[in-house]
matplotlib code that plots the C-alpha trace (Angstrom):
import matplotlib.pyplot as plt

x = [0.0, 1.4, 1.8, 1.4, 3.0, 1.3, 2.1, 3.8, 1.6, -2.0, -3.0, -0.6, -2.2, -0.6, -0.7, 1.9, 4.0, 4.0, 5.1, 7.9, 9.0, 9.1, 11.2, 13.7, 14.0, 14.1, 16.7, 18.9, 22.5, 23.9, 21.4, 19.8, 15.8, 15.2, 12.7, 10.2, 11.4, 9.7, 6.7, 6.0, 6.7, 4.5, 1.6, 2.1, 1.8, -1.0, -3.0, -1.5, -2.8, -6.7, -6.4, -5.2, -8.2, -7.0, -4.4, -0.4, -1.0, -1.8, -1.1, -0.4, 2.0, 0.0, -1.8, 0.6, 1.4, -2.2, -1.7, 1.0, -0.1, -2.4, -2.9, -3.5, 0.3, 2.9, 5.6, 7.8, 5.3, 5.1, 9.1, 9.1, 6.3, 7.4, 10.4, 8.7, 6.9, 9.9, 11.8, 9.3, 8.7, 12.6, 12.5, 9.4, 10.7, 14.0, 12.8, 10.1, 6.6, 6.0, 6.3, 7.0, 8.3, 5.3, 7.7, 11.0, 9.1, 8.1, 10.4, 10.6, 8.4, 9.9, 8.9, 9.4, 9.0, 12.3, 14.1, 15.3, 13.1, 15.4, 13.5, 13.8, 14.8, 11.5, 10.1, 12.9, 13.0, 9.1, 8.9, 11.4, 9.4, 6.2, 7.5, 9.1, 5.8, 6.5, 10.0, 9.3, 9.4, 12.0, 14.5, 13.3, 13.9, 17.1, 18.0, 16.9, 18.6, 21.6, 22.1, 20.6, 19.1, 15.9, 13.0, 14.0, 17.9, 15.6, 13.5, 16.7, 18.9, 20.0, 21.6, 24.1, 25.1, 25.9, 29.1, 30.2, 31.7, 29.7, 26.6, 26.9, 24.2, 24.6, 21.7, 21.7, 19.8, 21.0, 22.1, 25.5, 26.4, 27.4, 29.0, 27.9, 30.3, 27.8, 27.0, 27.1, 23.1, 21.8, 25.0, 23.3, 20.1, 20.6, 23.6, 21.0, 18.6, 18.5, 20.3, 17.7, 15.9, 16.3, 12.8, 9.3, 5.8, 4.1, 0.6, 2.6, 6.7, 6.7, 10.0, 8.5, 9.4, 10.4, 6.8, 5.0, 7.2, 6.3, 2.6, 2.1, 4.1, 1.8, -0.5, 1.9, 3.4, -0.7, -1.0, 1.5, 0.2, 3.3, 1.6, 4.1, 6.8, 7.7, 10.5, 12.9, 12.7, 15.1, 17.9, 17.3, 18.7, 21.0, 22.6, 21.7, 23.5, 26.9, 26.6, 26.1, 29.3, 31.3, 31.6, 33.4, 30.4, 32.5, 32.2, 28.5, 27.8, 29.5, 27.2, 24.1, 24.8, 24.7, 26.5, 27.3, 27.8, 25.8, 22.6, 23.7, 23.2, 19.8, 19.0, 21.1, 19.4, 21.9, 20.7, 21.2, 23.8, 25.9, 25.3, 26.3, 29.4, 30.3, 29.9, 32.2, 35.1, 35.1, 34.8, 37.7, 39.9, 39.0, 39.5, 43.1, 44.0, 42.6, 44.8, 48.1, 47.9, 48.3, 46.4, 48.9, 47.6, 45.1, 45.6, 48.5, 46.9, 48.4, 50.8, 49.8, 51.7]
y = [0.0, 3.5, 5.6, 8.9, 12.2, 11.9, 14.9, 13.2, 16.1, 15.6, 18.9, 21.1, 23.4, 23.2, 27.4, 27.3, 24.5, 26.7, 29.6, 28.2, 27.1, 31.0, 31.6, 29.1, 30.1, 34.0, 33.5, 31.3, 32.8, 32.1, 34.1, 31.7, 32.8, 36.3, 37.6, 37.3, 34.0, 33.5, 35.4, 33.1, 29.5, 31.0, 31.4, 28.0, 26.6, 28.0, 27.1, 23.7, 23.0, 24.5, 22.6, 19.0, 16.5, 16.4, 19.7, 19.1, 17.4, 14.1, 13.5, 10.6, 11.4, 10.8, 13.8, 15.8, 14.8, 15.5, 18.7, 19.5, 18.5, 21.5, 22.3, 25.8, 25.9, 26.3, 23.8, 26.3, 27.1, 22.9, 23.0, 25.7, 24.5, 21.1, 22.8, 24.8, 21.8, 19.3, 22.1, 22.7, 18.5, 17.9, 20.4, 19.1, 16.0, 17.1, 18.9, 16.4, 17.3, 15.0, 11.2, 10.7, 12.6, 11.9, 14.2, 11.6, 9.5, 12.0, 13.2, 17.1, 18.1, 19.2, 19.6, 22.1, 25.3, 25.0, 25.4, 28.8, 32.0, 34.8, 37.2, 38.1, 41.0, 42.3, 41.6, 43.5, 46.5, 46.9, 46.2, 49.6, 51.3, 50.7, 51.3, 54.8, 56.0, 53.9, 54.7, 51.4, 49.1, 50.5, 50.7, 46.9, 45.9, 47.6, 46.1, 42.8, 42.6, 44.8, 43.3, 40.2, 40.9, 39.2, 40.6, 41.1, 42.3, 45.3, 46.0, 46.5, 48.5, 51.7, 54.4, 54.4, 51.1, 52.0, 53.7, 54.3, 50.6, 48.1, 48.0, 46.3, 43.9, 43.7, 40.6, 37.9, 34.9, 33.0, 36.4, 36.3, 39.3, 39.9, 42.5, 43.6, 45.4, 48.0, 48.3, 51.9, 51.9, 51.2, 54.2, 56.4, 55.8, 55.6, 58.3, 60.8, 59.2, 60.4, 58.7, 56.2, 53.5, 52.6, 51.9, 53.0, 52.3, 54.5, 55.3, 56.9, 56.7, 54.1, 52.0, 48.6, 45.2, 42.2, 40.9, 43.8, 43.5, 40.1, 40.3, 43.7, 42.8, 41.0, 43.7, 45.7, 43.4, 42.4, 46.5, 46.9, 43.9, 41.8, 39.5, 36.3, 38.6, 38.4, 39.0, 36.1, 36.2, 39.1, 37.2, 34.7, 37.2, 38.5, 35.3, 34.2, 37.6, 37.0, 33.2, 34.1, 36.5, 33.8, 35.3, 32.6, 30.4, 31.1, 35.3, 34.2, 32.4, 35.1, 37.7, 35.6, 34.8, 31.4, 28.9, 26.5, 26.4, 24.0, 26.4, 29.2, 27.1, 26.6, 30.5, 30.7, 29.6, 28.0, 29.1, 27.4, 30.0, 29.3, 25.7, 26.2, 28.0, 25.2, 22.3, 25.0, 24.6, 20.9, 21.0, 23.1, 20.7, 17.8, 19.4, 20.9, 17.4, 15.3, 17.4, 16.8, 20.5, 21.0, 23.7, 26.5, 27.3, 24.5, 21.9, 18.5, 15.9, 13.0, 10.8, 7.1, 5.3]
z = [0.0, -0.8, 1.9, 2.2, 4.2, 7.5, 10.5, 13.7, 15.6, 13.9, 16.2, 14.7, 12.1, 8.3, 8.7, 11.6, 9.6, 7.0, 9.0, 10.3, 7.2, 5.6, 8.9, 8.7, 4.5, 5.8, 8.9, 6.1, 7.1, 4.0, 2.1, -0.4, -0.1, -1.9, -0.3, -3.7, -3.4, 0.0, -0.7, -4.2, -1.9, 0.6, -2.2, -3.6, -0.6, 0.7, -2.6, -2.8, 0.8, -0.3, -3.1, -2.2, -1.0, 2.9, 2.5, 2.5, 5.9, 4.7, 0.7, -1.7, -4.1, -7.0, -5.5, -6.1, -9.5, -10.3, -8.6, -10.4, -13.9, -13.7, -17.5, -17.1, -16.0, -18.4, -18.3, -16.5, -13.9, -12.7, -13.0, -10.3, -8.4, -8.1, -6.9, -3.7, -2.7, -2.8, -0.6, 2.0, 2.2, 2.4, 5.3, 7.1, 7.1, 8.6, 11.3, 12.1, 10.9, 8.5, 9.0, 4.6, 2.0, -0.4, -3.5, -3.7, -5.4, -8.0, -11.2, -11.9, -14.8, -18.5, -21.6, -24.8, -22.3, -21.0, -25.0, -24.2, -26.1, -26.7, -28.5, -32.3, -33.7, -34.6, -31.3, -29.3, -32.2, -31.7, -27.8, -27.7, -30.0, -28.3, -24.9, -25.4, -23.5, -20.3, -18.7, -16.4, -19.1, -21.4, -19.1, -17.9, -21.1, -21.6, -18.5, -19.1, -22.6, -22.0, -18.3, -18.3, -15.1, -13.4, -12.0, -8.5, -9.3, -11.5, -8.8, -6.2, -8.3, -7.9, -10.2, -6.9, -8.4, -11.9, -13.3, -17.1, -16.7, -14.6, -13.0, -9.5, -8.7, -4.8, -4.4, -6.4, -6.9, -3.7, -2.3, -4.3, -5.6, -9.6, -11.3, -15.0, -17.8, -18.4, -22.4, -23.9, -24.6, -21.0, -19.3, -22.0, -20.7, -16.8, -16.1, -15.9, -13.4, -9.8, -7.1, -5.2, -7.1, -10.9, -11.2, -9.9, -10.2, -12.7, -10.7, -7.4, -8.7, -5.3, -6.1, -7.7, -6.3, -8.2, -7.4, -9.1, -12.1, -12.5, -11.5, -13.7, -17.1, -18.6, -19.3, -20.4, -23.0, -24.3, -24.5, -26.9, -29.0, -27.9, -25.4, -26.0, -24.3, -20.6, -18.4, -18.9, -22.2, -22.5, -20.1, -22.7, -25.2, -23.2, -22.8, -26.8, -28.5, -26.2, -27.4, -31.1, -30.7, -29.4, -25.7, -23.3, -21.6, -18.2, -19.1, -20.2, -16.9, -14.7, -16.2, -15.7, -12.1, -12.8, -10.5, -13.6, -17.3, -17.6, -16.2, -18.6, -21.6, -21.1, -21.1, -25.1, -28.4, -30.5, -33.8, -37.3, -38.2, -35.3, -35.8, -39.6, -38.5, -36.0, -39.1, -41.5, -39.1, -39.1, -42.8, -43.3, -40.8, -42.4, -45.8, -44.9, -43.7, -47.0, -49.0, -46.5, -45.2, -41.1, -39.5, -38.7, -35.3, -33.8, -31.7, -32.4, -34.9, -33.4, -35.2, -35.8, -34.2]

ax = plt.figure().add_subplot(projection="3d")
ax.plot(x, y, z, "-o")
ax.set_aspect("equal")
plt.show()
């Protein structure tokens, strides 16, 4: 018989499990939880517990996977879900609350969501064009292309952090700090701006959070007739446009704040030209050497012995 996650103390209420599970991720000391971070695990899990049969108290795991196979959610949206409730189960059953782990069991979702989506050049040309009338979301998208930054690290930025050659991101994903080489197009357009915030909300000029970025974009996006658009698309083609100019993925990760290669290459398209170009250099190789010529300057052909 499948088990599933029971609580060793039936009386305690799921609200005060959950609670205590936003403190430990807020008291962290090595800084891992961004605050957004806490706020969207916090939502998830509140819904998930409304929304499971007997709550997250006492759950099969094919519960979950039903949960999670929600198909209003894009494939992205189960990815990171499935990530908040693996986290907060790992933890409860750490501590003690929970007698199972009902998500080992289960695998992480993918699918076609997670190819990366830089945008084309007629998307980015027009989402400048029809943005000029919202300082918000030009310079989000001027930071998001020319910095690669996410949602959060735009909300926290300040124009203290910005000089003619880098732009200083002080908090991270994971609280690590990054720097940026600041490209000539995005100095133009912040070494004007006030000290204090970058960005702020257009109804009161209130400095935004990364939450209200990523709660108001969509309408923005589906007002200028681009509604396919969103946030992480333009780190997408931040990373894409260093990867099609042949930038070192180690330069490429360091920009993107990503702890491994590996991550990085997920966020850049490799495109057919870039693919062509690859196949050309292996056809000139193999050319040079059918007709007894060495490459001047690549690597040794070894000798046969």
């Amino acid at each position: 018989m499948v088990e599933s996650s029971t609580l060793r103390e039936p009386s305690c209420r799921m609200e005060q499990i959950i609670a205590a599970h936003l403190a430990w991720m807020a008291q962290d000391e090595e800084g891992h939880f961004l605050p957004i971070s806490i706020a969207a695990r916090a939502r998830l899990l509140n819904h998930a517990h409304r929304s499971l049969p007997r709550g997250l108290g006492d759950v099969y795991s094919h519960e979950l996977k039903a949960y999670l196979h929600n198909p209003d959610w894009s494939d992205w949206t189960r990815h990171t879900y499935f990530a908040h409730l693996a986290g907060f189960y790992a933890w409860g059953c750490r501590v003690g609350w929970f007698t199972l782990d009902p998500m080992a069991g289960l695998r992480c979702p993918t699918g076609k969501d997670f190819l990366p989506k830089p945008l084309t050049t007629t998307e980015l040309t027009l989402a400048l064009h029809r943005s000029t009338h919202s300082p918000l979301w030009y310079t989000c998208i001027l930071l998001g292309v020319g910095a690669g930054l996410r949602a959060a690290e735009m909300a926290a930025l300040r124009r203290e952090d910005i000089n003619d050659e880098y732009l200083h991101v002080r908090r991270g994903k994971g609280g690590k700090p990054r720097i940026v080489a600041i490209c000539p197009v995005l100095w133009a357009h912040l070494q004007h701006h006030p000290s204090g915030p970058v960005l702020h909300r257009p109804a009161n000029e209130r400095p935004v959070t990364g939450a209200f970025l990523s709660r108001s974009q969509q309408a923005h996006w589906r007002s200028i007739g681009l509604p396919q658009i969103h946030l992480h698309r333009l780190r997408h083609t931040f990373a894409t446009v260093m990867y099609e100019a042949d930038a070192d993925p180690l330069v490429i990760r360091d920009l993107m704040g990503h702890a491994s290669v590996a991550t990085t290459q997920g966020y850049a398209l490799v495109s057919g030209r870039k693919r062509g170009r690859a196949v050309a250099a292996v056809d000139v190789l193999l050319s040079a050497l059918s007709h007894g010529h060495r490459p001047a300057d690549d690597w040794p052909v070894p000798h046969a012995a």
